[in-house]
N, C-alpha and C positions, 0 to 999 in steps of 0.2 A: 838906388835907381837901377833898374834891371837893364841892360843892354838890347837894343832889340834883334833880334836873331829872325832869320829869313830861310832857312835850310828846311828842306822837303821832309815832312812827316807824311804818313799815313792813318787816317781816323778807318778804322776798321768796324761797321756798323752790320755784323747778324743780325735776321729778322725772320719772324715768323708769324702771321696774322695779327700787324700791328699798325692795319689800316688809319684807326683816330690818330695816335702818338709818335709814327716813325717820323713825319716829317718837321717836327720836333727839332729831333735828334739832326737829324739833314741840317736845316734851319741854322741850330746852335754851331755847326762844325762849318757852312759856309760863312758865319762871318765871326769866326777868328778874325785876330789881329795879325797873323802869320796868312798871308792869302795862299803863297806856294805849297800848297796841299794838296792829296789827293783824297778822296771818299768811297770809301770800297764797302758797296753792300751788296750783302749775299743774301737771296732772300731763299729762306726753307722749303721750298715748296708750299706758299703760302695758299690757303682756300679764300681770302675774302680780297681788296682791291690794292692789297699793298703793293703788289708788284706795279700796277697799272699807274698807281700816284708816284713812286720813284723812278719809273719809268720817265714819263713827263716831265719830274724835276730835272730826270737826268739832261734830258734835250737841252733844258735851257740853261744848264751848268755842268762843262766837260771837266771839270774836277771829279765830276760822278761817276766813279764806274761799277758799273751794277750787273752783278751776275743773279743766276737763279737755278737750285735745282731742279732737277725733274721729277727726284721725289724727296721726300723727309729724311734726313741722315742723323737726326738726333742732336739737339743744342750744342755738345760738348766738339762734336767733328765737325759743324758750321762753323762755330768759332775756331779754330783751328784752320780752318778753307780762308776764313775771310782773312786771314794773318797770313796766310802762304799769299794770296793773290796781291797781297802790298807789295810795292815796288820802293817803299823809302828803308834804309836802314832804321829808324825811329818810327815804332807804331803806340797805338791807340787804341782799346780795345772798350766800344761806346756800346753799352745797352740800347736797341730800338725805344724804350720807354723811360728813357735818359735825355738830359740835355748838356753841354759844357757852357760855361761862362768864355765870355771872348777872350781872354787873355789866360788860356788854359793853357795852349800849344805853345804860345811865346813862353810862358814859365819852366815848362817843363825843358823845354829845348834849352833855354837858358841854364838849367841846371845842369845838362848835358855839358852845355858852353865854360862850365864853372869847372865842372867833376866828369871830365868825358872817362874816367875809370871805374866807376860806380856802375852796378849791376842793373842800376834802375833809378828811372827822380819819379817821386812820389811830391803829395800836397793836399790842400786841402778839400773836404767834401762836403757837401751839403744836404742832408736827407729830407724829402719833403714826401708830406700822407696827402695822396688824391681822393679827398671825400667824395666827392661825383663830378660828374661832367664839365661844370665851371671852376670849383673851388679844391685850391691846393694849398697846403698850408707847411709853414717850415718846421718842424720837428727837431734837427739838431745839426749844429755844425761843430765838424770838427777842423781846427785849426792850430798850427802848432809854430814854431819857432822855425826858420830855416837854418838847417844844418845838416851837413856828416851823419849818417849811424850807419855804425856795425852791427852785425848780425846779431851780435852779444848784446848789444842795446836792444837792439829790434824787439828777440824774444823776453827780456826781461820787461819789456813796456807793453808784451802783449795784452796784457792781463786788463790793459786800461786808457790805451792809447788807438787809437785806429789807424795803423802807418801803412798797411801796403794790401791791395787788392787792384782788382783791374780799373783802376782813376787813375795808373799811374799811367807811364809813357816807358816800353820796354824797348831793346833792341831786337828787332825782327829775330834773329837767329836764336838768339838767348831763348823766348818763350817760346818757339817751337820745340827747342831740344829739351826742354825742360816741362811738357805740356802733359799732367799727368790725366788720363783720362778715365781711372778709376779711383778708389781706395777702398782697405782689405773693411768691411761692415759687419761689423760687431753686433749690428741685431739682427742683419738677414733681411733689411724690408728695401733693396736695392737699391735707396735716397744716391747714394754718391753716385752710381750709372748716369745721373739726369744732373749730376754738376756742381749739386749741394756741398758749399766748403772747400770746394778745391780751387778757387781761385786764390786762396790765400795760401796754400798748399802749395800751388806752382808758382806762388811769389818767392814765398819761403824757400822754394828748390833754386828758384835764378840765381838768388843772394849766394848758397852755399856753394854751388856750385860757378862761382864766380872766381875771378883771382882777385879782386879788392875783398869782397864779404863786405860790402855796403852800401848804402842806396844814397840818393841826397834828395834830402824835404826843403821844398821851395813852398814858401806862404802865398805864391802867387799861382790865379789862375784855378778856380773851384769845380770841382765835378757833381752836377747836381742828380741823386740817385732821385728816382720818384716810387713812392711805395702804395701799391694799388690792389685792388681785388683781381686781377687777372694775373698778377707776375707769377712767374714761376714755382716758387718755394711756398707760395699760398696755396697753387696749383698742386702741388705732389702734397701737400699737409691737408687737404681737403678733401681733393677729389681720392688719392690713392690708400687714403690711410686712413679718412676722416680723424686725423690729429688736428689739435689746435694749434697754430701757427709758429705763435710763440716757443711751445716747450720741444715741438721739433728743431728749431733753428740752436737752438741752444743747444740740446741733447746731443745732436751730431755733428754743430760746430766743434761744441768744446771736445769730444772725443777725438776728433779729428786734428785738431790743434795739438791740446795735450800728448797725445800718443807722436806726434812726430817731434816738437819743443824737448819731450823727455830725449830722446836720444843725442840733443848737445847738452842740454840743460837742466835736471831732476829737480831741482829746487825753483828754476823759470815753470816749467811742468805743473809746484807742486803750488806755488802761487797763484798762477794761471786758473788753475782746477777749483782752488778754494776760491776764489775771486767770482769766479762763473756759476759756482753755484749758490755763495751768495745771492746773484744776479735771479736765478731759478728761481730760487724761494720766493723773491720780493717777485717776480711775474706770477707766480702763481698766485701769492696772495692778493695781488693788486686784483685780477680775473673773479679771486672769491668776490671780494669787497664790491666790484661792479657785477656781482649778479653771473657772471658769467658760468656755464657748463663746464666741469671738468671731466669727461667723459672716461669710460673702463679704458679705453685705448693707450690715450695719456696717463693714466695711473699707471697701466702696466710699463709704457717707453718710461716713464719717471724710476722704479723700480731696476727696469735692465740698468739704465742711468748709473742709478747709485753704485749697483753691484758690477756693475763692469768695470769701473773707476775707480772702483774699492774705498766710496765714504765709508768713513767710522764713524762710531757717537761721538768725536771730538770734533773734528768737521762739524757734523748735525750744532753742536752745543755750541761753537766757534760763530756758528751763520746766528744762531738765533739770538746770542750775543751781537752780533756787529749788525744786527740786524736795523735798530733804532739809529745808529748813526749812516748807516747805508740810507735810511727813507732821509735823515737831515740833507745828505750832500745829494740824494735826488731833488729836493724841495730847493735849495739851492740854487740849483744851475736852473730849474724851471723860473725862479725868480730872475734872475740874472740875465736866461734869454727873454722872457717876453717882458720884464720891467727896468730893467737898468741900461 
């Protein structure tokens, strides 16, 4: 039985032309189970009516406080703005086309209440694909045990565990001093400038540079991501690159992941890395099998991929081995979520 805890968070909600969804987001974070909150949104210098409909919400809920640029400052330093303008020690850092489950704020603080030493409480998330305008559908939840991890756990469970990005509940201070807003890009095509992968990046920095080095997983209280044709990361793999979604998320993740895990961990690194592109292979293949285009672009980022990473033919021979029981434990969990 969780304690109920009443202490002032901050739901930190950047926006940027996210007129249908943002009030969502609003919605979900005014009815918490923790009411003493406040709702800080920053809107980007939006062109369509978002500012007008948060505006109106705001009037009728002074928990709202709603700023707006004057002009576009680029995702990375919005969020960053909407974290300085929080007034609680404990923030929240909510996607405009996100929503929280009500008893997100109570768990997390609760964990706080448990581990006030801990760099960070993290929990469970829930991913959901919005096919069109009425229908959204649940895709995957990850949910885990509540407990302790060290940073040592953390990155060895990378490779297959979803433990820390922005679902958690940070302390104000910590994620701004820690808030990185580049990384050094190994193919040149500017992806990290716009965000891609560094929120696990400046998870990873909070933890190390912590005096505990570890967070605490509460099973309570689910952050629900919504995955759609307009988000971001679909946005820079489409419009800037015409990449396919997929083999960019991966390609840059895992470079970006790996190359910082190696410098506590070589063998988390070298797990991690083979892990991931097991994963690659089986997207790719799954893409042939539904017909889909694998265009010169993506062949070529698959290609930098390998050779920047330095796969071998053992690797290569390793994946297409484990490749058959990789589609069983995918076939699995698809049983398990939508039949048992």
């Amino acid at each position: 039985m969780y304690k109920k805890v009443n202490t002032l968070a901050s739901i930190c909600i950047p926006v940027f032309n996210r007129e249908d969804l943002v009030l969502d987001a609003i919605r979900s974070a005014q009815n918490q189970t923790v009411s003493n909150i406040e709702i800080v949104v920053v809107d980007n210098a939006s062109k369509d009516k978002t500012y007008k409909r948060v505006l109106k919400e705001s009037i009728k809920d002074k928990r709202i406080k709603l700023y707006k640029n004057f002009e576009n400052i680029g995702a990375l330093k919005n969020f960053y703005k909407a974290i300085e303008l929080a007034s609680s020690q404990y923030v929240v850092l909510l996607g405009s086309d996100d929503w929280l489950e009500p008893d997100f704020v109570e768990g997390r603080l609760t964990g706080f209440h448990l581990h006030p030493e801990v760099a960070f409480v993290s929990g469970p998330m829930k991913v959901y694909e919005q096919t069109n305008a009425t229908e959204i559908i649940l895709k995957a939840k990850y949910l885990y045990q509540s407990r302790r991890l060290s940073y040592e756990e953390i990155i060895n469970l990378f490779y297959r565990k979803f433990l820390v990005s922005y679902f958690c509940m940070f302390k104000k201070d910590d994620i701004l001093n820690n808030f990185h807003f580049n990384y050094d890009d190994p193919y040149n095509w500017g992806v990290y400038e716009k965000g891609l992968g560094l929120d696990l990046i400046n998870c990873l920095s909070i933890i190390e540079n912590s005096l505990s080095q570890s967070i605490y997983y509460s099973d309570k209280g689910c952050y629900c991501f919504r995955n759609h044709a307009k988000r971001e990361s679909e946005e820079i793999a489409s419009q800037d690159m015409g990449l396919d979604k997929t083999i960019i998320d991966f390609t840059y993740n895992t470079f970006i992941f790996e190359d910082y895990i190696k410098r506590r961990s070589a063998s988390a690194a070298k797990t991690f890395l083979n892990y991931k592109f097991l994963e690659l292979s089986y997207e790719i293949l799954r893409s042939l099998i539904a017909g889909q285009k694998i265009n010169e672009k993506t062949i070529y980022l698959l290609k930098e991929y390998i050779n920047i990473n330095n796969i071998g033919p053992t690797t290569i021979v390793m994946t297409l081995l484990m490749t058959p029981f990789y589609l069983l434990q995918r076939l699995l969990y698809y049983v398990k979520r939508n039949f048992l």
